[in-house]
PDB file of N, CA, C and O in Angstrom:
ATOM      1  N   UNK A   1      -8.767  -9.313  -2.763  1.00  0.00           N
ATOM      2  CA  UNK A   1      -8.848  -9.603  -1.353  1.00  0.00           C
ATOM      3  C   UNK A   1      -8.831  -8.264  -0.610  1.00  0.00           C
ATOM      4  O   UNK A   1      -8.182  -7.272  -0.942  1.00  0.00           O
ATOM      5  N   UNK A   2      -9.740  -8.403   0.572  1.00  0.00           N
ATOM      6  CA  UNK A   2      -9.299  -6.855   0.807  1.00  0.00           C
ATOM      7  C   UNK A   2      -8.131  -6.805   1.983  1.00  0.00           C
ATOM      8  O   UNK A   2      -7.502  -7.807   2.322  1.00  0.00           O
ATOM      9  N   UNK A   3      -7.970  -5.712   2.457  1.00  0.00           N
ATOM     10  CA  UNK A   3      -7.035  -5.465   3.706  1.00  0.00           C
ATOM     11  C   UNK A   3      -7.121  -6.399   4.559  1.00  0.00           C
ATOM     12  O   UNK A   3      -6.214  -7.170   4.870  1.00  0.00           O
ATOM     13  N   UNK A   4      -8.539  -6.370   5.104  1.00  0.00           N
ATOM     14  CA  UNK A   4      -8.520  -7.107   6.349  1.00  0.00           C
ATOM     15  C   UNK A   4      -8.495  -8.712   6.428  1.00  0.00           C
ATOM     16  O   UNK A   4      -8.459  -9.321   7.497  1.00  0.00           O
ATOM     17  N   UNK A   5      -8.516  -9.252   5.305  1.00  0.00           N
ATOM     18  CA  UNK A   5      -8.746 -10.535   5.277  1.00  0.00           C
ATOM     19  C   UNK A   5      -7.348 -11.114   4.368  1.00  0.00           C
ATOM     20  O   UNK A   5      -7.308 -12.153   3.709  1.00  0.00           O
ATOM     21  N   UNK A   6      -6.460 -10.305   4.517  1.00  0.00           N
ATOM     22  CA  UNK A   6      -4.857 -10.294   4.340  1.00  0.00           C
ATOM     23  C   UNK A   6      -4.358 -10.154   5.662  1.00  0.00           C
ATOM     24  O   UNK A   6      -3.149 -10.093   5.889  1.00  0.00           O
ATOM     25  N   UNK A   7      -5.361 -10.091   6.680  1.00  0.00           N
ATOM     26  CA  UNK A   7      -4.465 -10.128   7.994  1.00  0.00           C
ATOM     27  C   UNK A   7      -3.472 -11.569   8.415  1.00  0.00           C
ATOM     28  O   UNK A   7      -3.902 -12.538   7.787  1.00  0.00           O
ATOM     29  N   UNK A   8      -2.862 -11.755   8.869  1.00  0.00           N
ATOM     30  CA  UNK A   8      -1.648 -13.146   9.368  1.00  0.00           C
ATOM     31  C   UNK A   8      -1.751 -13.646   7.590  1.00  0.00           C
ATOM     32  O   UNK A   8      -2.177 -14.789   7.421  1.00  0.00           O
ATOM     33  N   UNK A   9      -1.583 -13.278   7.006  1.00  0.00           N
ATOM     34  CA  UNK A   9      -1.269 -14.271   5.503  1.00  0.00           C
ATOM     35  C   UNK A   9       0.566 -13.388   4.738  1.00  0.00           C
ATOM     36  O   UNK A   9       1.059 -12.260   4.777  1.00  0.00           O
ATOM     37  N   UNK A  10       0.872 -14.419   4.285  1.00  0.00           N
ATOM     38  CA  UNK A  10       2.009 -13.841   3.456  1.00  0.00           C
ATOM     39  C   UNK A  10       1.690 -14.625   2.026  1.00  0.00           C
ATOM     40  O   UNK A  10       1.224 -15.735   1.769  1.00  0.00           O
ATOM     41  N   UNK A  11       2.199 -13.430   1.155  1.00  0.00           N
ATOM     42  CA  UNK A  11       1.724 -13.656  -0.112  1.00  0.00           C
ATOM     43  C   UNK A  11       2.642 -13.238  -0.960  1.00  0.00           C
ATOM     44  O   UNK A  11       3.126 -12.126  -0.748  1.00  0.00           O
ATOM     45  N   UNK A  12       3.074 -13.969  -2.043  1.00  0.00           N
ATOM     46  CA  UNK A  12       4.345 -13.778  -2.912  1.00  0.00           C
ATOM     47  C   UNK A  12       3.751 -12.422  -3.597  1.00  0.00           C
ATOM     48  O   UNK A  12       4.295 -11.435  -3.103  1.00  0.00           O
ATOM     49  N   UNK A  13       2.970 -12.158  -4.406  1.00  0.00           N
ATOM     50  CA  UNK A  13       2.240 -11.142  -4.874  1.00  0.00           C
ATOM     51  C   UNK A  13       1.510  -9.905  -4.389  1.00  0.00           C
ATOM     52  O   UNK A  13       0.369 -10.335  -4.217  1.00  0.00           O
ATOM     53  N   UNK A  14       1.504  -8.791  -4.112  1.00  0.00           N
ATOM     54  CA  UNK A  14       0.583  -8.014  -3.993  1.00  0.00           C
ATOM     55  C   UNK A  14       0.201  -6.669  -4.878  1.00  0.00           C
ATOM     56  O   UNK A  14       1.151  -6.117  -5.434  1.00  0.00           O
ATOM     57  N   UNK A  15      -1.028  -6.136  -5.041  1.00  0.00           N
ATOM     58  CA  UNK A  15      -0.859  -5.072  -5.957  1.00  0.00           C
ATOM     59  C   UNK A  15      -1.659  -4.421  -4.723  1.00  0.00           C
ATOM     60  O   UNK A  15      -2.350  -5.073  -3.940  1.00  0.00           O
ATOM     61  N   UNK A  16      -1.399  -2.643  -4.659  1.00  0.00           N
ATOM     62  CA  UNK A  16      -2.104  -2.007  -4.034  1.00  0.00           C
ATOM     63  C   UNK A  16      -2.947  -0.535  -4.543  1.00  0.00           C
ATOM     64  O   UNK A  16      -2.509   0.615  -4.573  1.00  0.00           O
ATOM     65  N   UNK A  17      -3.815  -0.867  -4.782  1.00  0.00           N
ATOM     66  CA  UNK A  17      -4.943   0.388  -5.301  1.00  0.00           C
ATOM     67  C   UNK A  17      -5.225   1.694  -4.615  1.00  0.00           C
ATOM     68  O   UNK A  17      -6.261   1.931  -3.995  1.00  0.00           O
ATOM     69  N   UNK A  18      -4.115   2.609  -4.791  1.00  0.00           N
ATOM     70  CA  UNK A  18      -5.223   3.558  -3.767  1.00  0.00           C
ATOM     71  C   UNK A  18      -5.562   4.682  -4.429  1.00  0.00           C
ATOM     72  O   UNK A  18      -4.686   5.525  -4.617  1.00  0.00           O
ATOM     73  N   UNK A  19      -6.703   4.870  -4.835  1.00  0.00           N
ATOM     74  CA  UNK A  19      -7.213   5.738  -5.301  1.00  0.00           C
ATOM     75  C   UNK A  19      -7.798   7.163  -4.208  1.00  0.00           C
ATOM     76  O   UNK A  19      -8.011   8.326  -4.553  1.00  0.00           O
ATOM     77  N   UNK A  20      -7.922   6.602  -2.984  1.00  0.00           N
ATOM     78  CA  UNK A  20      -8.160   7.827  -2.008  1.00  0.00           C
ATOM     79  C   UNK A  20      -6.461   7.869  -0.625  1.00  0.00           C
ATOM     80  O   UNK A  20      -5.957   6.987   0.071  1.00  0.00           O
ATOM     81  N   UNK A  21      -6.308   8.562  -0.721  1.00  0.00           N
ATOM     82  CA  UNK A  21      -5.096   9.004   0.519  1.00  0.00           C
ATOM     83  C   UNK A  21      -5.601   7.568   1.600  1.00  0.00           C
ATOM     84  O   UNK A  21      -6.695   7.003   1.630  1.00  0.00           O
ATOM     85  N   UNK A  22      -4.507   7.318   2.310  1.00  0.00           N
ATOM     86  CA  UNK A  22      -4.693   5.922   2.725  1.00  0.00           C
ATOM     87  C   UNK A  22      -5.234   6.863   4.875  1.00  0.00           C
ATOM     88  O   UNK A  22      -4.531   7.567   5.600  1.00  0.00           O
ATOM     89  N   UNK A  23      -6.774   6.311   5.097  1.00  0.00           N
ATOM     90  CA  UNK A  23      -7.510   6.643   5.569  1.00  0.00           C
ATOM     91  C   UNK A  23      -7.837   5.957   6.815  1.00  0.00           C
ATOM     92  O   UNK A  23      -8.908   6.146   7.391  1.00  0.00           O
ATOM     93  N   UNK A  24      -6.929   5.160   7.243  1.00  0.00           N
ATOM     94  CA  UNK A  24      -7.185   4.154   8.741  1.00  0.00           C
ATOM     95  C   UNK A  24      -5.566   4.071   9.216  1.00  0.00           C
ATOM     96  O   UNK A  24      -4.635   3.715   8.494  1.00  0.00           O
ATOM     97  N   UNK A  25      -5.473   4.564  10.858  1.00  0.00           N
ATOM     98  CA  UNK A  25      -4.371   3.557  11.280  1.00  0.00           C
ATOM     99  C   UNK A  25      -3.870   2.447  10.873  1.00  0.00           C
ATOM    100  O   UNK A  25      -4.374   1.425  11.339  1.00  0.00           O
ATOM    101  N   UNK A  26      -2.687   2.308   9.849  1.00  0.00           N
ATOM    102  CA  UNK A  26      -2.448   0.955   9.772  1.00  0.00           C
ATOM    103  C   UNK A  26      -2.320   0.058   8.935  1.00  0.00           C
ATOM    104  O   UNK A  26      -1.611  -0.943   8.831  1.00  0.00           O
ATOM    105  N   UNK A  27      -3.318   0.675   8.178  1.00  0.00           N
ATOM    106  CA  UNK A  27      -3.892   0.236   6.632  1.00  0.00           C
ATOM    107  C   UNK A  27      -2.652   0.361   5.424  1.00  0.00           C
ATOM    108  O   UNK A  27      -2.820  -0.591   4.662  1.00  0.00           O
ATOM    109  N   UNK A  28      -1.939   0.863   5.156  1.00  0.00           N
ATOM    110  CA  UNK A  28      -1.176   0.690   4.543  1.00  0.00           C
ATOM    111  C   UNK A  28       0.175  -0.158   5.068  1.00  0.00           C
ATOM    112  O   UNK A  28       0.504  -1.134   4.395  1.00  0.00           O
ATOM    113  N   UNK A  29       0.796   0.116   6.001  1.00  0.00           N
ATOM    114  CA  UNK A  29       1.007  -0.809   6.712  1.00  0.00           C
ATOM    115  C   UNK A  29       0.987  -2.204   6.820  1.00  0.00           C
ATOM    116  O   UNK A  29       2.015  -2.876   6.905  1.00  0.00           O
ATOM    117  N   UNK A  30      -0.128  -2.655   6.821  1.00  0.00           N
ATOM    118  CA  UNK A  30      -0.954  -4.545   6.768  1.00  0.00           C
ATOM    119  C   UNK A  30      -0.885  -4.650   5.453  1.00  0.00           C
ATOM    120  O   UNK A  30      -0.613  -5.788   5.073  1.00  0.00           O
ATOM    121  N   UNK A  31      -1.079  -3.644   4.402  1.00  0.00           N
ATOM    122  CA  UNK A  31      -0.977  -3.994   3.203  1.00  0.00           C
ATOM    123  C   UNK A  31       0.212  -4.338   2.102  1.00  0.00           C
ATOM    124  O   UNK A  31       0.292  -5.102   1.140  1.00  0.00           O
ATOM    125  N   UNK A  32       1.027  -3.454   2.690  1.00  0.00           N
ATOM    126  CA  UNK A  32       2.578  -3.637   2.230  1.00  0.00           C
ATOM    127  C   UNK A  32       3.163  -4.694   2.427  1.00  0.00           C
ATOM    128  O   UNK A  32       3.771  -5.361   1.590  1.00  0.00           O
ATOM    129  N   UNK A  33       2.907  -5.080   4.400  1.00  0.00           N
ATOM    130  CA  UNK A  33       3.762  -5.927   4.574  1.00  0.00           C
ATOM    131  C   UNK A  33       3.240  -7.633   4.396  1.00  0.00           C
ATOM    132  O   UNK A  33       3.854  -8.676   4.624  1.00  0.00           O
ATOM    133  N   UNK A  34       2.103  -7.429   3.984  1.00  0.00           N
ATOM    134  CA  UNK A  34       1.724  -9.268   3.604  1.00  0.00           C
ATOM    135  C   UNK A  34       2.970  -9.764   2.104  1.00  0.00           C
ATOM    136  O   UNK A  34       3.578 -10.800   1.835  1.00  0.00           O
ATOM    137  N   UNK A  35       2.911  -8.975   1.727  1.00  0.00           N
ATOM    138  CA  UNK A  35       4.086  -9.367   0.635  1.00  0.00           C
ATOM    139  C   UNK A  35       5.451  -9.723   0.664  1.00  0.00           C
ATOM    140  O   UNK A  35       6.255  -8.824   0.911  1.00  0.00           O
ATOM    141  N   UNK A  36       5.979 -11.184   0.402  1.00  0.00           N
ATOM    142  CA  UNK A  36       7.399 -11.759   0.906  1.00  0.00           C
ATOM    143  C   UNK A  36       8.176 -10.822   0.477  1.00  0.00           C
ATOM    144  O   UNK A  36       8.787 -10.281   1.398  1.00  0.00           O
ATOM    145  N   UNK A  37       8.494 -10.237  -0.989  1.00  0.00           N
ATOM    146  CA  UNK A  37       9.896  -9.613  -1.399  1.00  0.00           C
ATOM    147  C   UNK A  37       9.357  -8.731  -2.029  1.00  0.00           C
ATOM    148  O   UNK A  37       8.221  -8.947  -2.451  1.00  0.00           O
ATOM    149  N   UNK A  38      10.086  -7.292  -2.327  1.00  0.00           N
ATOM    150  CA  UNK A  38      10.365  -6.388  -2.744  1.00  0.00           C
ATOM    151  C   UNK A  38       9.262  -6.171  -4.292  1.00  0.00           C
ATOM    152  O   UNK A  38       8.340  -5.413  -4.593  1.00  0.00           O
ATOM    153  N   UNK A  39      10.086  -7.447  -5.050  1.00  0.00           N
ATOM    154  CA  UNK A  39       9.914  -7.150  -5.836  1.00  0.00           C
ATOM    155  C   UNK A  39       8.513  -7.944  -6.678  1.00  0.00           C
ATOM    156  O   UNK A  39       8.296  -8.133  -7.875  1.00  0.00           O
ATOM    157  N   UNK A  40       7.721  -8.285  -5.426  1.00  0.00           N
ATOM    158  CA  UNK A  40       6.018  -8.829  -5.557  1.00  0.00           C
ATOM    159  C   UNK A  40       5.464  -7.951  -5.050  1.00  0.00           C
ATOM    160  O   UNK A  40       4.296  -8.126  -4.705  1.00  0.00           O
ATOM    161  N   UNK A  41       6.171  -6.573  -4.802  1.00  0.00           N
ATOM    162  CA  UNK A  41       4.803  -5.275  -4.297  1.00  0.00           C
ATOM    163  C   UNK A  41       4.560  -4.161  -5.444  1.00  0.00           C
ATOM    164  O   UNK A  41       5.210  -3.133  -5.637  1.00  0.00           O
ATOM    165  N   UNK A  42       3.653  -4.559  -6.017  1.00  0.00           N
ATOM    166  CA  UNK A  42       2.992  -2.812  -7.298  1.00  0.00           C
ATOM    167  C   UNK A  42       2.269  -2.329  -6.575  1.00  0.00           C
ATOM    168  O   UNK A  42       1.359  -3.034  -6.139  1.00  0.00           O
ATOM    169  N   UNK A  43       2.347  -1.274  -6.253  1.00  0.00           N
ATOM    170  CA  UNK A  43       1.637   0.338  -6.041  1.00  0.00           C
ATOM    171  C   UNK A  43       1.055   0.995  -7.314  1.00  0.00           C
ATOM    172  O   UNK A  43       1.707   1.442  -8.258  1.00  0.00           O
ATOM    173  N   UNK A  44      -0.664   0.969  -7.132  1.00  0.00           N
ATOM    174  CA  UNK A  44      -0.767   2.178  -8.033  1.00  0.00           C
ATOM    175  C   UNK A  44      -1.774   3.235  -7.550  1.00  0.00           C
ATOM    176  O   UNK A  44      -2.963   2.979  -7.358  1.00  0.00           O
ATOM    177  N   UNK A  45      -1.216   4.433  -7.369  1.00  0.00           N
ATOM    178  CA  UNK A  45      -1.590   5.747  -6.719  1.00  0.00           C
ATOM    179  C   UNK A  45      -2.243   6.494  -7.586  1.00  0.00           C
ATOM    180  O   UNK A  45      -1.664   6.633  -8.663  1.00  0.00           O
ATOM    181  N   UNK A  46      -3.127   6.951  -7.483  1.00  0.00           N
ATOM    182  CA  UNK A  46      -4.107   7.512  -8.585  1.00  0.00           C
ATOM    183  C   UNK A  46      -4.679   9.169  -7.458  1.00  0.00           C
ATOM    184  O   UNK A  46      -5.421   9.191  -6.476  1.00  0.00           O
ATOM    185  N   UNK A  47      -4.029  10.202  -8.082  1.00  0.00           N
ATOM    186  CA  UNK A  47      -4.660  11.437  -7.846  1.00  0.00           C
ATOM    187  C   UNK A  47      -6.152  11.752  -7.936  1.00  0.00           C
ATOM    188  O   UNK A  47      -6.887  10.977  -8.548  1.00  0.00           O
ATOM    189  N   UNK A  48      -6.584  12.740  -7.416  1.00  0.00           N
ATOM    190  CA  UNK A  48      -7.578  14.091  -7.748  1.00  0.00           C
ATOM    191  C   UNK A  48      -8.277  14.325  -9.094  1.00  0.00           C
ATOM    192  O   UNK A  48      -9.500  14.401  -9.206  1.00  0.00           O
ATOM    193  N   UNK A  49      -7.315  14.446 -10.210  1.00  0.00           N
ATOM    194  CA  UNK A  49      -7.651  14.300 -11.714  1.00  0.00           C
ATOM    195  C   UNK A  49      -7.328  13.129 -11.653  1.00  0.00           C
ATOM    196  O   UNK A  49      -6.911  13.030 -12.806  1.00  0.00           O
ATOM    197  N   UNK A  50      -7.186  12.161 -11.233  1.00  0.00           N
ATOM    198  CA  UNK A  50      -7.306  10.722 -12.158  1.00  0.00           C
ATOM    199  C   UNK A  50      -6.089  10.569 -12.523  1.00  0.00           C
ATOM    200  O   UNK A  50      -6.110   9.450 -13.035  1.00  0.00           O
ATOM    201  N   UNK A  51      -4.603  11.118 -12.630  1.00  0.00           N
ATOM    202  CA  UNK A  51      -3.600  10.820 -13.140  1.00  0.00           C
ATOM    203  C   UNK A  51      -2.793   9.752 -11.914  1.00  0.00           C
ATOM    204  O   UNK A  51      -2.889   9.760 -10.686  1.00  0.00           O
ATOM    205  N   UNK A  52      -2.067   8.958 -12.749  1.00  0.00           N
ATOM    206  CA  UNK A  52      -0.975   8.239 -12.094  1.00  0.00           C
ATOM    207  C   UNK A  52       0.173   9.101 -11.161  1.00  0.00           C
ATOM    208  O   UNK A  52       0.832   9.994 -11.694  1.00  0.00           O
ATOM    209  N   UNK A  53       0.332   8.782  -9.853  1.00  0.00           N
ATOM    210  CA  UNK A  53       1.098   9.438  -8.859  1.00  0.00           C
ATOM    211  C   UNK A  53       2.106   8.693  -8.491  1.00  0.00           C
ATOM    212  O   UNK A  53       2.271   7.524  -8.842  1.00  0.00           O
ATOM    213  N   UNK A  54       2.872   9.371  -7.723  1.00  0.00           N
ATOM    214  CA  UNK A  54       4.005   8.332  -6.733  1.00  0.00           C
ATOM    215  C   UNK A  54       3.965   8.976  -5.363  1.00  0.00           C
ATOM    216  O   UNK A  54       4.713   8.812  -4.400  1.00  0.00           O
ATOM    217  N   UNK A  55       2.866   9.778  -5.525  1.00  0.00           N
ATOM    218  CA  UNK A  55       2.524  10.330  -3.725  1.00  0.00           C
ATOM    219  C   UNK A  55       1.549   9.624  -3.261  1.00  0.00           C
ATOM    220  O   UNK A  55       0.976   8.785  -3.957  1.00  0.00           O
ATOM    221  N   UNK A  56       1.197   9.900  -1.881  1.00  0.00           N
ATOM    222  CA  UNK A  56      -0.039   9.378  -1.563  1.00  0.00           C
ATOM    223  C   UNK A  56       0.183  10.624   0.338  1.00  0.00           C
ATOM    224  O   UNK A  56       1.286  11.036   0.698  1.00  0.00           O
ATOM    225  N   UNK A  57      -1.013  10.882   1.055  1.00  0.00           N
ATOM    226  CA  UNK A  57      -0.852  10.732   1.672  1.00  0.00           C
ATOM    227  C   UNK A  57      -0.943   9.815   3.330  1.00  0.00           C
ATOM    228  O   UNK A  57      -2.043   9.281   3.474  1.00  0.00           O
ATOM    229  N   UNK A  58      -0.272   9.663   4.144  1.00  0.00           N
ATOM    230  CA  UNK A  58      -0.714   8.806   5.353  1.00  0.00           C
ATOM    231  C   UNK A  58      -0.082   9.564   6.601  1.00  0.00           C
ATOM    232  O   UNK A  58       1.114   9.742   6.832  1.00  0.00           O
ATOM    233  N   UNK A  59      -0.907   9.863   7.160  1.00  0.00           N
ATOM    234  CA  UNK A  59      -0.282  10.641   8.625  1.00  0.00           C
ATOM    235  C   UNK A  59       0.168   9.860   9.253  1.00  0.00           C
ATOM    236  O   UNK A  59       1.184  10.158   9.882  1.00  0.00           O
ATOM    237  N   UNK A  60      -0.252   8.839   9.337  1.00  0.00           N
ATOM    238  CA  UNK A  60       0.787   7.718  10.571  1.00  0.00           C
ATOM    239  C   UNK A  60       1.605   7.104  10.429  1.00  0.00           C
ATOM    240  O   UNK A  60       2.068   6.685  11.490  1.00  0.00           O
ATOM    241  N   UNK A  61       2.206   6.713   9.370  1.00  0.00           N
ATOM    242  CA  UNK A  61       3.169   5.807   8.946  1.00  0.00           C
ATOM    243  C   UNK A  61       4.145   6.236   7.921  1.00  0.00           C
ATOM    244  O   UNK A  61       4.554   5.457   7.060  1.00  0.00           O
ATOM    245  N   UNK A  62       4.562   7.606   8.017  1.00  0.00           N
ATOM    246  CA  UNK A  62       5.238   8.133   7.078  1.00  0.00           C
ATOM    247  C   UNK A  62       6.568   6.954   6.635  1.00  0.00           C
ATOM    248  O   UNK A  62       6.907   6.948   5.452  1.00  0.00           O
ATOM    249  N   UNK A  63       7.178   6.125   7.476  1.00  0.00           N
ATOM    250  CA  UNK A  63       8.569   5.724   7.335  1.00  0.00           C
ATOM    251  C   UNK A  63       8.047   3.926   6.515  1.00  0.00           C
ATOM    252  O   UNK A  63       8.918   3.057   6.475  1.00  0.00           O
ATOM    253  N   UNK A  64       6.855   3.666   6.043  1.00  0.00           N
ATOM    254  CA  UNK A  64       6.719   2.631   5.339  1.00  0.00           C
ATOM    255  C   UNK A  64       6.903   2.358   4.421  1.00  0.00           C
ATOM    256  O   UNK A  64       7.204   1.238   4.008  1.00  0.00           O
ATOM    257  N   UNK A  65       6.683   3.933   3.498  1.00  0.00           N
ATOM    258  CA  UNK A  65       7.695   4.052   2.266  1.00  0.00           C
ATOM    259  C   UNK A  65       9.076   3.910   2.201  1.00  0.00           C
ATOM    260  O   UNK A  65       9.543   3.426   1.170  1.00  0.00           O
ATOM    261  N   UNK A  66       9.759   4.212   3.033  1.00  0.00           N
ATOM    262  CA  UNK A  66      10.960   4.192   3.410  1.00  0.00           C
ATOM    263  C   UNK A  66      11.534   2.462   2.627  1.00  0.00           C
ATOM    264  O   UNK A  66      11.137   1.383   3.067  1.00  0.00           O
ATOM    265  N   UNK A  67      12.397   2.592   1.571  1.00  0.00           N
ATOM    266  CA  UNK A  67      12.999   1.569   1.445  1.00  0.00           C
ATOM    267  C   UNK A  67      12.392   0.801   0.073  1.00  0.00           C
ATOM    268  O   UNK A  67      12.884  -0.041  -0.678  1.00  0.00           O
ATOM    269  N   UNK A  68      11.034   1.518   0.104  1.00  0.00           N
ATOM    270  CA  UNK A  68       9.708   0.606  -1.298  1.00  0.00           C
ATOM    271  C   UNK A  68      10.612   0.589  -2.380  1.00  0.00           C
ATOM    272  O   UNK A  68      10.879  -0.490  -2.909  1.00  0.00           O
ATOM    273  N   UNK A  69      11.327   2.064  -2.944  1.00  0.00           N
ATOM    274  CA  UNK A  69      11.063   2.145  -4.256  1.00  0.00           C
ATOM    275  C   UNK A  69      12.761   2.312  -5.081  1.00  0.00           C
ATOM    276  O   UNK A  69      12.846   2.408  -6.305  1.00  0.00           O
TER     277      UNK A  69
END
């Protein structure tokens, strides 16, 4: 499903792909929070070389991580 068509929905499950630095107002944001609990949100962050990360960057929403992990 993508971002935008997760808008007004809550969903026991979510996984989130980001393979490029997260690139729109917001967007990570709408994506995190469609998910009821904690522990129905996977993140997987994929670097530059292709390796598995636990960074990402987002200029606008630094404090959404706040609390994820």
């Amino acid at each position: 499903m993508t971002n935008n068509k997760s808008q007004g929905q809550s969903l026991k499950n979510v996984g989130i792909y980001l393979s490029i630095p997260v690139f729109s107002h917001g967007q990570l944001y709408v994506a995190i929070y469609r998910v009821t609990s904690k522990q129905g949100l996977k993140i997987l962050i994929v670097n530059g070389d292709g390796e598995n990360t636990n960074t990402t960057s987002n200029d606008v929403y630094h404090k959404v991580f706040c609390n994820v992990f």
